[in-house]
N, C-alpha and C positions, 0 to 999 in steps of 0.2 A: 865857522859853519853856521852857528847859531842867528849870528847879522845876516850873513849871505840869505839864511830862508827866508827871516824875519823881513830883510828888505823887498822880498815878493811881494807881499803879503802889506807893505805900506799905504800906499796908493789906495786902494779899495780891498778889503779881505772879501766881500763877497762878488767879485769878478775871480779871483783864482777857485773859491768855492765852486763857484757853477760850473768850471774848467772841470775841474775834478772830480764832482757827480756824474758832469757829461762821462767821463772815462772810463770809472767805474761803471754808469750803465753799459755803454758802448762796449767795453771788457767782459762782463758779465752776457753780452747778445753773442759777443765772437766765442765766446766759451762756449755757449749751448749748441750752437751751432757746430763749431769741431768735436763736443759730444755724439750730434747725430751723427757727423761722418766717420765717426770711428765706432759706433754701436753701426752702420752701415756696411762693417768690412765683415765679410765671411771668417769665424772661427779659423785660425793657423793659416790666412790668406798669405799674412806676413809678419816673417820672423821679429820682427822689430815693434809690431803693433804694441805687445804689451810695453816694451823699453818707453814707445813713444809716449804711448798712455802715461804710463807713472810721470815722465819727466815733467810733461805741457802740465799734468796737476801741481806740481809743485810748483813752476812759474806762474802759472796764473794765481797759485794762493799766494805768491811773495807778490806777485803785480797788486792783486787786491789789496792785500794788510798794505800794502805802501797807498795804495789810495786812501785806504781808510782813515791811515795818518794823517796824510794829506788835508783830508777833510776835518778831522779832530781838530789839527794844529789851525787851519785857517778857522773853524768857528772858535776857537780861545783867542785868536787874535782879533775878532768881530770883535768878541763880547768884551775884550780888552778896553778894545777904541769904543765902545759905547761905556762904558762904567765908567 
């Protein structure tokens, strides 16, 4: 598993960098966004609202912390290949 990331990441570590901010922005705009449409739903509109609620938070927090990594692991491997 370790080779497999690490070989991403050979080539250039700041082209999967940029990848990854992009997403996390990108991720971070469709989140606010599905925030107003679901503060947009009339109180008890529907039964499932809260279910939905809870769940989209917790994947988008697991989406983010994996980007976060993402980006962690590719600038250790930047500053790898520069030292």
């Amino acid at each position: 598993m370790a080779q497999q990331l690490t070989s991403i990441f050979t080539e250039d570590p700041a082209l999967p960098l940029s990848w990854a901010k992009a997403i996390l922005a990108v991720h971070a705009r469709a989140f606010e966004a599905e925030d107003a449409l679901y503060r947009s739903q009339p109180i008890g509109s529907n039964a499932g609202v809260i279910e939905f609620g809870c769940l989209r938070h917790s994947v988008h927090a697991n989406v983010l912390d994996a980007a976060h990594a993402l980006i962690e692991t590719a600038e250790a491997l930047q500053d790898m290949k520069g030292a």
